[in-house]
Biopython code that builds the backbone (N, CA, C, O; Angstrom):
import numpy as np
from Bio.PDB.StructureBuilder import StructureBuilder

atoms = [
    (1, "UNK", "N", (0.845, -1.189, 0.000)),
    (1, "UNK", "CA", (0.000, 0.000, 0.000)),
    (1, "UNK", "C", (0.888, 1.249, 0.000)),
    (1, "UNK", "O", (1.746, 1.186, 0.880)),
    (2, "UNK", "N", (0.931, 2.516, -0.837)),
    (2, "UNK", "CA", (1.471, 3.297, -0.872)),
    (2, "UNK", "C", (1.211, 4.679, 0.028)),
    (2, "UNK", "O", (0.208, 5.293, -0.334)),
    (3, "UNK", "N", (1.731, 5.098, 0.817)),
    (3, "UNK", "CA", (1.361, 5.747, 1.976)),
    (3, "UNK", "C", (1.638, 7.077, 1.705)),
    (3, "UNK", "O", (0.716, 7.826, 2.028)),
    (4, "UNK", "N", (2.727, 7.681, 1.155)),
    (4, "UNK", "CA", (3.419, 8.658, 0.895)),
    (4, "UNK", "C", (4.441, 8.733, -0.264)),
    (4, "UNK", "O", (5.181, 7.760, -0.406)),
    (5, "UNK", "N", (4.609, 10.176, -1.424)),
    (5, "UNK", "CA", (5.582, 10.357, -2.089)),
    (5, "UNK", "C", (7.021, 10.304, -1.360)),
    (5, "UNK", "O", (7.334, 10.880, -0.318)),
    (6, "UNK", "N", (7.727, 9.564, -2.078)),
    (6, "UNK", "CA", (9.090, 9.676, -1.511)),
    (6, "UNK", "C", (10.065, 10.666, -2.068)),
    (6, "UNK", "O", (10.720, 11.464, -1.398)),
    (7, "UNK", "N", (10.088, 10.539, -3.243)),
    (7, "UNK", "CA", (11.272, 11.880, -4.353)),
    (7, "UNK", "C", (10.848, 11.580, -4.890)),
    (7, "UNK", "O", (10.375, 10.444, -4.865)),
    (8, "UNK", "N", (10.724, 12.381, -5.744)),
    (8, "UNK", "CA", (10.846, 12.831, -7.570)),
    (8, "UNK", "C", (12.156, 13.352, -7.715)),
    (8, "UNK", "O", (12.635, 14.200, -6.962)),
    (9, "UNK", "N", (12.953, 12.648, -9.055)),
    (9, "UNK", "CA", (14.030, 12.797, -9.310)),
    (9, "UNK", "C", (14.169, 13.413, -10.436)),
    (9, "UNK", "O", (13.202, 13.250, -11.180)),
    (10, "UNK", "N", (15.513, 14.458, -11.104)),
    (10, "UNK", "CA", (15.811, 14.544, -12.287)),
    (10, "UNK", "C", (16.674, 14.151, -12.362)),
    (10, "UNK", "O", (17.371, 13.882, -11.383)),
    (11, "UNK", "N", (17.189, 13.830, -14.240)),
    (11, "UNK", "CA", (18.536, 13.613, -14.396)),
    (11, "UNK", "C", (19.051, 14.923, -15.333)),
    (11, "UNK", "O", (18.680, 15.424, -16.394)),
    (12, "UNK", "N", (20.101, 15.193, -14.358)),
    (12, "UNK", "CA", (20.853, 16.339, -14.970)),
    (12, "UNK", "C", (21.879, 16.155, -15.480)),
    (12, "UNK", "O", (22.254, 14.992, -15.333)),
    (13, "UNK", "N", (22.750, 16.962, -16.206)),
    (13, "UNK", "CA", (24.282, 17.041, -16.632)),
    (13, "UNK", "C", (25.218, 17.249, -15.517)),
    (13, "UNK", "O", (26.031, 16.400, -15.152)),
    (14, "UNK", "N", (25.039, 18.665, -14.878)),
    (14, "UNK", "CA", (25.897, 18.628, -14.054)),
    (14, "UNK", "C", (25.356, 19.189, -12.549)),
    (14, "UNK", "O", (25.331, 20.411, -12.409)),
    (15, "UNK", "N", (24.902, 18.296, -11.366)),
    (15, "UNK", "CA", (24.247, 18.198, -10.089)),
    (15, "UNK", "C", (24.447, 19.822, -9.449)),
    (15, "UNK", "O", (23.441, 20.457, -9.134)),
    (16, "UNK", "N", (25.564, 20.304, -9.321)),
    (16, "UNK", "CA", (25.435, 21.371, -8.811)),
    (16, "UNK", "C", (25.019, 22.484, -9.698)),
    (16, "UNK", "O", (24.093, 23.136, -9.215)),
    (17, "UNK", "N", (25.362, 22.818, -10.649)),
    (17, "UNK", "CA", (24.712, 23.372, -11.478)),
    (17, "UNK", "C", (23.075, 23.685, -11.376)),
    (17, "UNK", "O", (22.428, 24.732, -11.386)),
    (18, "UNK", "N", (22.723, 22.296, -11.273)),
    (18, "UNK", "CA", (21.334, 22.205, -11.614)),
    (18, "UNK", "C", (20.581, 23.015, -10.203)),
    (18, "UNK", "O", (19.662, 23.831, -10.125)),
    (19, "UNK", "N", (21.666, 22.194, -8.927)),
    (19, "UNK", "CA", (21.220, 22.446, -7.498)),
    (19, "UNK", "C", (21.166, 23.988, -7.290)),
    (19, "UNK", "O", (20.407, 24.566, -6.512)),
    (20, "UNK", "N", (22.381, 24.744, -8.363)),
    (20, "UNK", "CA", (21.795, 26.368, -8.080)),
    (20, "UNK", "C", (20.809, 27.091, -8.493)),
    (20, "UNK", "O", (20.483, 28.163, -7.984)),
    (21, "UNK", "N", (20.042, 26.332, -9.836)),
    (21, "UNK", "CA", (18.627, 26.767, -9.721)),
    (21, "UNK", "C", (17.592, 26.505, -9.696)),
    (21, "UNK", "O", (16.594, 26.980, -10.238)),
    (22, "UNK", "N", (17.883, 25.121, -8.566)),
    (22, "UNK", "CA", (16.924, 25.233, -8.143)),
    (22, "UNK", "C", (16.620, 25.835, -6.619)),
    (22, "UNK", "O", (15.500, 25.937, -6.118)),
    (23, "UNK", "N", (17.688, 26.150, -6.098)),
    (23, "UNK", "CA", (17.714, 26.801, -4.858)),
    (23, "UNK", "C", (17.178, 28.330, -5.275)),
    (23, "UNK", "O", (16.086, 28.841, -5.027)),
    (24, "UNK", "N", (18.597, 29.015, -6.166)),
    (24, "UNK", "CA", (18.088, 30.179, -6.635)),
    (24, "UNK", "C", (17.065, 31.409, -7.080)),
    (24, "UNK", "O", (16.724, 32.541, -6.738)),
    (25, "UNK", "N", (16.801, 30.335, -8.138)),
    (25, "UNK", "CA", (15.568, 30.429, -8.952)),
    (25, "UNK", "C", (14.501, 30.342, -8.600)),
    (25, "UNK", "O", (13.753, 31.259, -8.264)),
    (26, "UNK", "N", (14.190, 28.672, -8.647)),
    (26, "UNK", "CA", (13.116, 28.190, -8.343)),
    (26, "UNK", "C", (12.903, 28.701, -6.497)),
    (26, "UNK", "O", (11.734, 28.674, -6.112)),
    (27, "UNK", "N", (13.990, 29.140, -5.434)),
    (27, "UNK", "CA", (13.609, 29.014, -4.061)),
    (27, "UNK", "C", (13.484, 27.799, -3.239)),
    (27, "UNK", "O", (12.905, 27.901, -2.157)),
    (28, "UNK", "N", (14.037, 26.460, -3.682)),
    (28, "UNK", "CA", (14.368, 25.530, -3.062)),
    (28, "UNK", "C", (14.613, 25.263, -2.030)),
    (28, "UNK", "O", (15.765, 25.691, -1.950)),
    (29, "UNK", "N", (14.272, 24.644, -0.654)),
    (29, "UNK", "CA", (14.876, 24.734, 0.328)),
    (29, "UNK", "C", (15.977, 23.768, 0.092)),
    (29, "UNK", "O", (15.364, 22.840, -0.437)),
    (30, "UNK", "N", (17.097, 23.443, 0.148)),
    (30, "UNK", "CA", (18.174, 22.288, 0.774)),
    (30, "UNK", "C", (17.821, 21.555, 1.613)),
    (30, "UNK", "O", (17.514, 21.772, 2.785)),
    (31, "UNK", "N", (17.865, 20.274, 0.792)),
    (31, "UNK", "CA", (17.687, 18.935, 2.120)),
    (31, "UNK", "C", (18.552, 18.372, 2.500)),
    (31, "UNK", "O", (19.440, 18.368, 1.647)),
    (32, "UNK", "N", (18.993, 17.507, 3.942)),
    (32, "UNK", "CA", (20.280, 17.204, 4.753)),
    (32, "UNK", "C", (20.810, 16.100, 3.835)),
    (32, "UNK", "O", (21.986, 15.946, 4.165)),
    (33, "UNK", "N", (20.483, 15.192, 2.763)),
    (33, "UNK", "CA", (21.142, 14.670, 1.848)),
    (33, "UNK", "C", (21.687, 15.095, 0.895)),
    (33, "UNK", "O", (20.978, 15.562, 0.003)),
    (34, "UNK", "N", (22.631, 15.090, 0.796)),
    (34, "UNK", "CA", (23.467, 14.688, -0.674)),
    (34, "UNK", "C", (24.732, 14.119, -0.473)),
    (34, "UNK", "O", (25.393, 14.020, 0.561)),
    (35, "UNK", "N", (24.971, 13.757, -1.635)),
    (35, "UNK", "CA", (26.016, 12.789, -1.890)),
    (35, "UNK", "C", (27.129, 13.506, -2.962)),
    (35, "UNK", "O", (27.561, 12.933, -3.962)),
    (36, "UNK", "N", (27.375, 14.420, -2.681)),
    (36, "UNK", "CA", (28.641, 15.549, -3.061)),
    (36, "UNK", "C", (28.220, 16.051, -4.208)),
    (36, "UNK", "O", (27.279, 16.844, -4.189)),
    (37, "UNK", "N", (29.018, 15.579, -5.783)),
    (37, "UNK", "CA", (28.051, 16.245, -6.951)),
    (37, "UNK", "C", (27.742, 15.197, -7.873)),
    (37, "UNK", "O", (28.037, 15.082, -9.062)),
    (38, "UNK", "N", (26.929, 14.263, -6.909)),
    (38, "UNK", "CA", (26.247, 13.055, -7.580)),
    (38, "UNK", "C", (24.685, 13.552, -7.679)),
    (38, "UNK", "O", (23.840, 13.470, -8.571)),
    (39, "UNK", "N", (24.687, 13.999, -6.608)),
    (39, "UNK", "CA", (22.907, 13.725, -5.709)),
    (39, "UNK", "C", (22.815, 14.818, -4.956)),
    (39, "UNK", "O", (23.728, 14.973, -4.145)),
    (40, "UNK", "N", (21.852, 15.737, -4.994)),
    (40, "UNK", "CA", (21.676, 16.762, -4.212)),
    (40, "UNK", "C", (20.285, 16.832, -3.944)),
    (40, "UNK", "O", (19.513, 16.553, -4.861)),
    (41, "UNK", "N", (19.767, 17.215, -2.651)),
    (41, "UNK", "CA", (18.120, 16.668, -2.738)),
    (41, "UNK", "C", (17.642, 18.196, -2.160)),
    (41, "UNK", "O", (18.488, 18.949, -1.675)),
    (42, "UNK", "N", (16.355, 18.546, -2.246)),
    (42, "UNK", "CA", (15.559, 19.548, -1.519)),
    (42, "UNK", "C", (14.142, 18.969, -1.021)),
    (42, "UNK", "O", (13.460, 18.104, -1.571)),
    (43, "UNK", "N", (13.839, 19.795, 0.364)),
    (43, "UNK", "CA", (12.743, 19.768, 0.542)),
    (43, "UNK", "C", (11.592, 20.099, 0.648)),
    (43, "UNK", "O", (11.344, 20.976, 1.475)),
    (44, "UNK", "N", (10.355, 19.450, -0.242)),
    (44, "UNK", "CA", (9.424, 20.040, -0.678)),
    (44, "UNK", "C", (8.369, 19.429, -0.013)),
    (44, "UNK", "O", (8.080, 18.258, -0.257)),
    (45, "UNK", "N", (7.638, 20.230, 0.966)),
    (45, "UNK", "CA", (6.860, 19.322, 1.826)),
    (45, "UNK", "C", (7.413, 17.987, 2.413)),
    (45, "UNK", "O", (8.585, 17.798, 2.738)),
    (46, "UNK", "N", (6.413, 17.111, 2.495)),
    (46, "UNK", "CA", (6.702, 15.637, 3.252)),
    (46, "UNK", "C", (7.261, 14.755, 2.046)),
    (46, "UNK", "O", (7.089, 13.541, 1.934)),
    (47, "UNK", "N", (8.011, 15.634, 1.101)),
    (47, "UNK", "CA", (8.776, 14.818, -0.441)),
    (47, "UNK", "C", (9.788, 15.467, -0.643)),
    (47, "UNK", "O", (10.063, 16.654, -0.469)),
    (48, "UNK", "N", (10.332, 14.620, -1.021)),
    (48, "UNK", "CA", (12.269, 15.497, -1.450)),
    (48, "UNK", "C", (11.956, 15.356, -2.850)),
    (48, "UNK", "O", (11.046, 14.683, -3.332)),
    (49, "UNK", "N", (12.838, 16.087, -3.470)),
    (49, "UNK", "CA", (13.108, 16.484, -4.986)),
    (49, "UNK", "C", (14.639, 16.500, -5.047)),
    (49, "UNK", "O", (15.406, 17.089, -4.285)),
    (50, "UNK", "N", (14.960, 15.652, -6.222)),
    (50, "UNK", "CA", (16.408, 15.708, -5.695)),
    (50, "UNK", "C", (17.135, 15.440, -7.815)),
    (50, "UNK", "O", (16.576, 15.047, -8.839)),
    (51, "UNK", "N", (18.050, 15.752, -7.612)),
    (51, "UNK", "CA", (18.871, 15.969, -8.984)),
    (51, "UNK", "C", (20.241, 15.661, -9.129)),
    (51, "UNK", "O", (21.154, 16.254, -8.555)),
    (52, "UNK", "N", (20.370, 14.597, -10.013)),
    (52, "UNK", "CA", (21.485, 14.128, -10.220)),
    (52, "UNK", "C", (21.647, 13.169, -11.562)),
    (52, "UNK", "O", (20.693, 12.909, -12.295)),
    (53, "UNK", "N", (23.221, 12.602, -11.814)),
    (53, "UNK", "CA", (22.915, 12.163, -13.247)),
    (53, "UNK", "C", (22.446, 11.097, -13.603)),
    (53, "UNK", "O", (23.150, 10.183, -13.172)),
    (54, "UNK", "N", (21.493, 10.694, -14.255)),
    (54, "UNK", "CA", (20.942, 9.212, -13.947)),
    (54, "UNK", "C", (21.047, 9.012, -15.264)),
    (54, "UNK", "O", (20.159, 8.290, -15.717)),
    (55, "UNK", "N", (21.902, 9.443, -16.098)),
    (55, "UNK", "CA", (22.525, 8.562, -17.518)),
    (55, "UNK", "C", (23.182, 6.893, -16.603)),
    (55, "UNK", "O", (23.077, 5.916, -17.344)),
    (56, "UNK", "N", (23.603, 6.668, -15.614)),
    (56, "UNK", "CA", (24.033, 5.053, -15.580)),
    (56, "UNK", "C", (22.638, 4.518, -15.179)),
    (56, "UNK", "O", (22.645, 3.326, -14.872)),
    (57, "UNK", "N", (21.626, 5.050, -15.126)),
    (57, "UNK", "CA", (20.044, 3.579, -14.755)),
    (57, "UNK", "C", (19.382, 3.992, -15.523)),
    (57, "UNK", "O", (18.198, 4.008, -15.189)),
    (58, "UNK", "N", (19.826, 4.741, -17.435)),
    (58, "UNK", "CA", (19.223, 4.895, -18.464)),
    (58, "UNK", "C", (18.269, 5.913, -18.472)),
    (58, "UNK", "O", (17.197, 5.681, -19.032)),
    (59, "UNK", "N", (18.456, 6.961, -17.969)),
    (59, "UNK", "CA", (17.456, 8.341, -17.679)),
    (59, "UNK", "C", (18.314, 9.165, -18.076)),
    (59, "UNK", "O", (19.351, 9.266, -17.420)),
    (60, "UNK", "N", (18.123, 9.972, -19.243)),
    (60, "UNK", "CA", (19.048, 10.962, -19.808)),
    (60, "UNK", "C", (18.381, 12.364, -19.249)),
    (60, "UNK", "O", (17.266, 12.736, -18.885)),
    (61, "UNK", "N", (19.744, 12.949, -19.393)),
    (61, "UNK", "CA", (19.619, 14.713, -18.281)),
    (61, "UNK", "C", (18.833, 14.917, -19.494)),
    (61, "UNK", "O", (18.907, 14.268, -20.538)),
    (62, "UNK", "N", (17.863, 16.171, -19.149)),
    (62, "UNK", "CA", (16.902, 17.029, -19.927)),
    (62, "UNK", "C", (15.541, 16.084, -20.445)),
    (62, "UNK", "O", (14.646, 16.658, -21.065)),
    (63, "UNK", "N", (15.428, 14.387, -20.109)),
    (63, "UNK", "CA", (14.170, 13.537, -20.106)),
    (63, "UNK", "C", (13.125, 14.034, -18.807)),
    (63, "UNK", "O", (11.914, 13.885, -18.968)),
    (64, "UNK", "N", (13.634, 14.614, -17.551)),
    (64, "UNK", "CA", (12.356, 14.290, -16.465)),
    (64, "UNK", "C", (11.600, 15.517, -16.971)),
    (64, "UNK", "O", (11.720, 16.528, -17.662)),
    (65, "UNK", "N", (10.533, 14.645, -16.018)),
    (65, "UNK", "CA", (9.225, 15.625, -15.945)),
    (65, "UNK", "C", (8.298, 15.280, -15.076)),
    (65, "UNK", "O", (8.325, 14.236, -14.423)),
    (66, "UNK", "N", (7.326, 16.236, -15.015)),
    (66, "UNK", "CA", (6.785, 15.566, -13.904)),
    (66, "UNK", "C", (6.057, 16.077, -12.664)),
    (66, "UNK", "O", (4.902, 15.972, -12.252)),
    (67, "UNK", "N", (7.728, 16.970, -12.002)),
    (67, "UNK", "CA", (7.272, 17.768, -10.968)),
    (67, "UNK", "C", (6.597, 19.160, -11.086)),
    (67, "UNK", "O", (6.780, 19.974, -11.991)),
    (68, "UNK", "N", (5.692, 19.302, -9.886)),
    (68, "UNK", "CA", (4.915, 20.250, -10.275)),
    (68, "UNK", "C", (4.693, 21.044, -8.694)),
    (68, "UNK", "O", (4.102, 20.650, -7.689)),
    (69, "UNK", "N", (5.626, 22.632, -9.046)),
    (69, "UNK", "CA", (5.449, 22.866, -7.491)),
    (69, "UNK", "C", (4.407, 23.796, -6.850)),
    (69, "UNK", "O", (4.085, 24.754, -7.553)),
    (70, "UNK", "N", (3.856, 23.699, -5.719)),
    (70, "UNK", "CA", (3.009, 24.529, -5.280)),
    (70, "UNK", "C", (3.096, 25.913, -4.774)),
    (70, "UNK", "O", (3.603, 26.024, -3.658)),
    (71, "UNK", "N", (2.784, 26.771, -5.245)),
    (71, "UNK", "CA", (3.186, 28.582, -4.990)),
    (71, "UNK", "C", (1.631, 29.008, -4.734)),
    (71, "UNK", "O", (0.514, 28.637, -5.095)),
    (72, "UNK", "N", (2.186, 29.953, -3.943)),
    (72, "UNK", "CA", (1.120, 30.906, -3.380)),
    (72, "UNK", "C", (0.565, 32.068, -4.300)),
    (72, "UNK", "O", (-0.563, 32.552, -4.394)),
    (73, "UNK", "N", (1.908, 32.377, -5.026)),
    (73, "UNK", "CA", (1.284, 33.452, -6.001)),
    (73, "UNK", "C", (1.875, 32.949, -7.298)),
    (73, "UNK", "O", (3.044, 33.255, -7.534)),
    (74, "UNK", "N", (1.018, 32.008, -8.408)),
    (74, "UNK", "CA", (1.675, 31.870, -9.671)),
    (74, "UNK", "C", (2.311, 32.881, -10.494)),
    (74, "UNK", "O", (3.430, 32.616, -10.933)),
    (75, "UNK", "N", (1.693, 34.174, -10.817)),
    (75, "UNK", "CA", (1.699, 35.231, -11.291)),
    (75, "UNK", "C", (3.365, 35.804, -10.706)),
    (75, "UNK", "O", (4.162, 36.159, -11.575)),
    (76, "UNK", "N", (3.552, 35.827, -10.056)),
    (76, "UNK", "CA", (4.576, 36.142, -9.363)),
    (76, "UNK", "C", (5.757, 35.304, -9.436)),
    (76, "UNK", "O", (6.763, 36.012, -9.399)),
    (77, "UNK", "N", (5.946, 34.423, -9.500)),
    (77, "UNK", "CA", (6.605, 33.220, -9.808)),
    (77, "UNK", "C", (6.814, 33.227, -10.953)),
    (77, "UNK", "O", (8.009, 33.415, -11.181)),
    (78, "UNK", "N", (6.119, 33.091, -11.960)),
    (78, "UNK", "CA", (6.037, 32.787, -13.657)),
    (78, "UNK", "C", (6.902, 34.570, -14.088)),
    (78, "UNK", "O", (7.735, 34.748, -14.977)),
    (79, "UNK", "N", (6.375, 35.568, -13.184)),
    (79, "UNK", "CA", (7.579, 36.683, -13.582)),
    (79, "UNK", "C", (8.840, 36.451, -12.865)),
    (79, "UNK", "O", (9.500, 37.296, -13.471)),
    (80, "UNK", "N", (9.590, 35.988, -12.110)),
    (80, "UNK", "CA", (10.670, 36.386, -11.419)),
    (80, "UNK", "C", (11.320, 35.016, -12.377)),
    (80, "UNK", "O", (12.485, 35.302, -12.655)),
    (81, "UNK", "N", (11.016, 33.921, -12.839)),
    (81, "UNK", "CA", (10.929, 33.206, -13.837)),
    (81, "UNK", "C", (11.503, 33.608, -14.804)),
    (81, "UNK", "O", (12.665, 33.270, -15.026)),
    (82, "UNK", "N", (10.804, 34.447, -15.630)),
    (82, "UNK", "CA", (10.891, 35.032, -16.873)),
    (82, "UNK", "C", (12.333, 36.077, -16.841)),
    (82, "UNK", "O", (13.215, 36.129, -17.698)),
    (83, "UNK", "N", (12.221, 36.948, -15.423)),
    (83, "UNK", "CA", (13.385, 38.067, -15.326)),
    (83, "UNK", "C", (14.690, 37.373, -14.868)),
    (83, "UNK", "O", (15.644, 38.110, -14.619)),
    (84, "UNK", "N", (14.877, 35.661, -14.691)),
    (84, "UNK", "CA", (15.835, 34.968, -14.616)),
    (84, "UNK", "C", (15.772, 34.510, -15.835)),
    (84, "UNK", "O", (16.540, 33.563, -15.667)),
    (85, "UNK", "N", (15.482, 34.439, -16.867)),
    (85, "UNK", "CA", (15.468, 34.155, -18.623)),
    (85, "UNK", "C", (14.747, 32.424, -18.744)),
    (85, "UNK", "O", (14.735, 31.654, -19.704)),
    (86, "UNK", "N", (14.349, 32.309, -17.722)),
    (86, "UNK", "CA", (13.849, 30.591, -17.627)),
    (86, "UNK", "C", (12.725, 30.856, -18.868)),
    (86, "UNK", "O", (12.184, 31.941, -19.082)),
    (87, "UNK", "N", (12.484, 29.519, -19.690)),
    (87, "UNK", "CA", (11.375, 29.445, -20.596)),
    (87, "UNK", "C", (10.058, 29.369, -19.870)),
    (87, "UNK", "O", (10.149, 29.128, -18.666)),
    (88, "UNK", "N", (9.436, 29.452, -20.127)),
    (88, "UNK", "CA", (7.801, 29.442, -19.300)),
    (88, "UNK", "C", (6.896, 29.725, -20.134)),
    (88, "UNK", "O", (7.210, 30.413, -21.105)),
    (89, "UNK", "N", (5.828, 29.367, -20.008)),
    (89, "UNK", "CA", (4.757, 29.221, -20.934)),
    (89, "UNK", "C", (3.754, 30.905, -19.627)),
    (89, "UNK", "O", (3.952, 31.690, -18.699)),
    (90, "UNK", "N", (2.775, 30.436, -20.594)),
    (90, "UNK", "CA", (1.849, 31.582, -20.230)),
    (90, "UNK", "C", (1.157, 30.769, -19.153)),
    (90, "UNK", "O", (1.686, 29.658, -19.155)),
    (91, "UNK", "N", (0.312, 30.831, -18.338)),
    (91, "UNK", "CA", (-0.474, 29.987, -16.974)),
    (91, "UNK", "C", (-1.712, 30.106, -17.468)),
    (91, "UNK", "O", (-2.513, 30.990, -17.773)),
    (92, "UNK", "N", (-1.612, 28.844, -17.450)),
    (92, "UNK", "CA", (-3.236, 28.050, -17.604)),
    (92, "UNK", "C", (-4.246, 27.778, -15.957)),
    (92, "UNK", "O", (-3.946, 27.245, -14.889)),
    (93, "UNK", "N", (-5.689, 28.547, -16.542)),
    (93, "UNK", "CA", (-6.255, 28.424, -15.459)),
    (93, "UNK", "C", (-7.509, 26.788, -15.888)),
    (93, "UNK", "O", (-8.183, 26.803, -16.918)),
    (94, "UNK", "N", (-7.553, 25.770, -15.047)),
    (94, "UNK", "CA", (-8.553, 24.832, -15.209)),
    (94, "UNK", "C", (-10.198, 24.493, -14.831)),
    (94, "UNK", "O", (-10.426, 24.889, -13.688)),
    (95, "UNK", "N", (-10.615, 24.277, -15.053)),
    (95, "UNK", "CA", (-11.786, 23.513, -14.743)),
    (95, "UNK", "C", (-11.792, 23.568, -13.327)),
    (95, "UNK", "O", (-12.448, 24.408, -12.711)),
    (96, "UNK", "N", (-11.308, 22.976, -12.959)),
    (96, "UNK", "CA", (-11.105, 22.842, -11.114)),
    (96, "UNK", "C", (-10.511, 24.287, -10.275)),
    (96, "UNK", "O", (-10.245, 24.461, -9.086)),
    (97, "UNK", "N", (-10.449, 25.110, -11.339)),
    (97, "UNK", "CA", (-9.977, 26.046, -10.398)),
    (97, "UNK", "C", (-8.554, 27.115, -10.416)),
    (97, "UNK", "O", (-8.361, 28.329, -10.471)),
    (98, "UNK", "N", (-7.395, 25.381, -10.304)),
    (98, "UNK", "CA", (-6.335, 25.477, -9.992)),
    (98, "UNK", "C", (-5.761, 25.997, -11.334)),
    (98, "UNK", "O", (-6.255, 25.699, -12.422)),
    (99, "UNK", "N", (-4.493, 26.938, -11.146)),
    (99, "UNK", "CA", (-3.782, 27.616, -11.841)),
    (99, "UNK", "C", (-2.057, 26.599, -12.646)),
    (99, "UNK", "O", (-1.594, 25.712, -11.928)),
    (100, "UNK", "N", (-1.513, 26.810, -13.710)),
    (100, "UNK", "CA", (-0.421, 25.763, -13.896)),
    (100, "UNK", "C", (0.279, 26.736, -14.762)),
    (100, "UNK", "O", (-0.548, 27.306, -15.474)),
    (101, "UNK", "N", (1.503, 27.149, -14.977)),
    (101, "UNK", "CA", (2.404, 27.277, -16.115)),
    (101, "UNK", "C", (3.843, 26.050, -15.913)),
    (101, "UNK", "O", (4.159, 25.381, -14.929)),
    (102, "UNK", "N", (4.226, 26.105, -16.755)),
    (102, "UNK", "CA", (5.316, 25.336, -17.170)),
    (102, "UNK", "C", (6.249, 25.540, -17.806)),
    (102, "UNK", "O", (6.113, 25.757, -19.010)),
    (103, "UNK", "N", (7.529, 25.537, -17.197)),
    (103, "UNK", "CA", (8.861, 25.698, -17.370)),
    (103, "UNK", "C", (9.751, 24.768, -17.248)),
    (103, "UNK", "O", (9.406, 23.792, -16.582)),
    (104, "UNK", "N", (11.162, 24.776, -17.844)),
    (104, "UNK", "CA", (12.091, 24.115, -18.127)),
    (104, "UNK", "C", (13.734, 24.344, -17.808)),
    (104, "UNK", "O", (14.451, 25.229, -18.275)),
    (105, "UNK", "N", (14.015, 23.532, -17.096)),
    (105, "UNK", "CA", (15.591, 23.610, -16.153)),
    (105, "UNK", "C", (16.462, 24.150, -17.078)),
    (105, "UNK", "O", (16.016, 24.689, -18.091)),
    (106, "UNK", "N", (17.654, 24.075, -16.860)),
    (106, "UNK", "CA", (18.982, 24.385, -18.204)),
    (106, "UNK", "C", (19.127, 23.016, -18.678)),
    (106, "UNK", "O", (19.451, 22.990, -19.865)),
    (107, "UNK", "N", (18.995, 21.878, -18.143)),
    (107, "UNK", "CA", (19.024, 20.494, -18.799)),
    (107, "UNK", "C", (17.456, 20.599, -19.754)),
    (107, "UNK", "O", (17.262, 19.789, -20.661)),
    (108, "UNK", "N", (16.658, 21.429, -19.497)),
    (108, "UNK", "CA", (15.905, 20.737, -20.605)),
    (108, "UNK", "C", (14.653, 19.751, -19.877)),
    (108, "UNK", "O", (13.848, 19.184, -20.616)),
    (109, "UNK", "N", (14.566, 19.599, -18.343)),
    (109, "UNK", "CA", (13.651, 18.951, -17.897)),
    (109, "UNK", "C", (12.298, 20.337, -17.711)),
    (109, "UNK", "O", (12.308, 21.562, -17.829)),
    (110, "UNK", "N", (11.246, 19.284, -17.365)),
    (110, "UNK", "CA", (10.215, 19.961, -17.636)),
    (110, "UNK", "C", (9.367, 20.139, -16.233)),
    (110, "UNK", "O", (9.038, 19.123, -15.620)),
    (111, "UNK", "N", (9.037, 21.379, -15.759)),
    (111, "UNK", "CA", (8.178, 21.072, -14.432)),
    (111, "UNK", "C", (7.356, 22.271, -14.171)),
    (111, "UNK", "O", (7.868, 23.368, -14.394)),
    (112, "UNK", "N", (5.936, 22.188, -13.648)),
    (112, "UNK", "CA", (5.193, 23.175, -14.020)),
    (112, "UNK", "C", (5.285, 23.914, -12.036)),
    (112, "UNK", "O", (5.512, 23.199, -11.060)),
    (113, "UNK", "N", (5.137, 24.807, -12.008)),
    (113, "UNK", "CA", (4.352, 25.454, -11.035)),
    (113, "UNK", "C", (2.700, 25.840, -11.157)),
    (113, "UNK", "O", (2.204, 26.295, -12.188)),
    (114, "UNK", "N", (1.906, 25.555, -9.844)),
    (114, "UNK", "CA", (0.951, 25.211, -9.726)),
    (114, "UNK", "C", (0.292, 26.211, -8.375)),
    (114, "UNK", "O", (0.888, 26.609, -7.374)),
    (115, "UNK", "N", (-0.867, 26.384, -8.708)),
    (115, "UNK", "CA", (-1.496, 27.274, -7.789)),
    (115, "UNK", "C", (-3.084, 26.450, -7.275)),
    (115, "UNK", "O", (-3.787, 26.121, -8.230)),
    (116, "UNK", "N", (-3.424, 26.251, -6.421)),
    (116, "UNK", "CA", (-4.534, 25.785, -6.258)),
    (116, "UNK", "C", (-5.449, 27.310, -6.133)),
    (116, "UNK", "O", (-4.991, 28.443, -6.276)),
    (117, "UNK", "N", (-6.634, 26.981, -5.873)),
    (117, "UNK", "CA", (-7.830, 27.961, -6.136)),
    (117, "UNK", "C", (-7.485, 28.944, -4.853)),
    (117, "UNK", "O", (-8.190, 29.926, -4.621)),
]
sb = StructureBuilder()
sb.init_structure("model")
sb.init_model(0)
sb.init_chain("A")
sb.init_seg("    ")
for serial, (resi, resn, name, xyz) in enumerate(atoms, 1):
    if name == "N":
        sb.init_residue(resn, " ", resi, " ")
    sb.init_atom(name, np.array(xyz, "f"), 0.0, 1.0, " ", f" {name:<3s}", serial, name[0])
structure = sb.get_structure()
């Protein structure tokens, strides 16, 4: 029975690299794991998010996708986004409410920020 997310992973080119924006940029907190510049993890709620190169278990840098983070103000986010040169789409509002745009790391992975109602 599955109780809880554990990580969502990317595979990147180069771990620290990646780890500065997502701290940076994105506002990442740092989680007490990593494994030097293999594996670097953050924590996102009761789930880590973590980035490293997973070309040896056949996951090429710039393939993930997936994650999708929760912000208080999309609008706000999707600009400070844009004034860091990140790609981003325009934000889609849904059916249910909830708000989504979607953007893309320097590897090329894909992950949206998300606003509930």
């Amino acid at each position: 029975m599955v109780k809880d997310l554990a990580f969502i992973a990317y595979s990147v080119k180069d771990a620290p690299t990646a780890a500065r924006f997502y701290r940076e940029v994105i506002g990442l907190e740092p989680g007490s794991e990593s494994f030097g510049d293999h594996w670097i993890e953050f924590n996102v709620g009761t789930a880590t998010f973590g980035v490293g190169n997973g070309e040896g278990l056949g996951i090429a840098p710039g393939s993930s996708s997936g994650a999708a983070f929760e912000v208080d103000d999309i609008a706000a986010m999707r600009e400070r986004l844009l004034a860091r040169g990140v790609k981003v789409t325009e934000i889609h509002t849904f059916p249910s409410g909830c708000s989504a745009c979607f953007a893309w790391d320097p590897d090329g992975n894909q992950f949206a920020v998300h606003q509930k109602r």
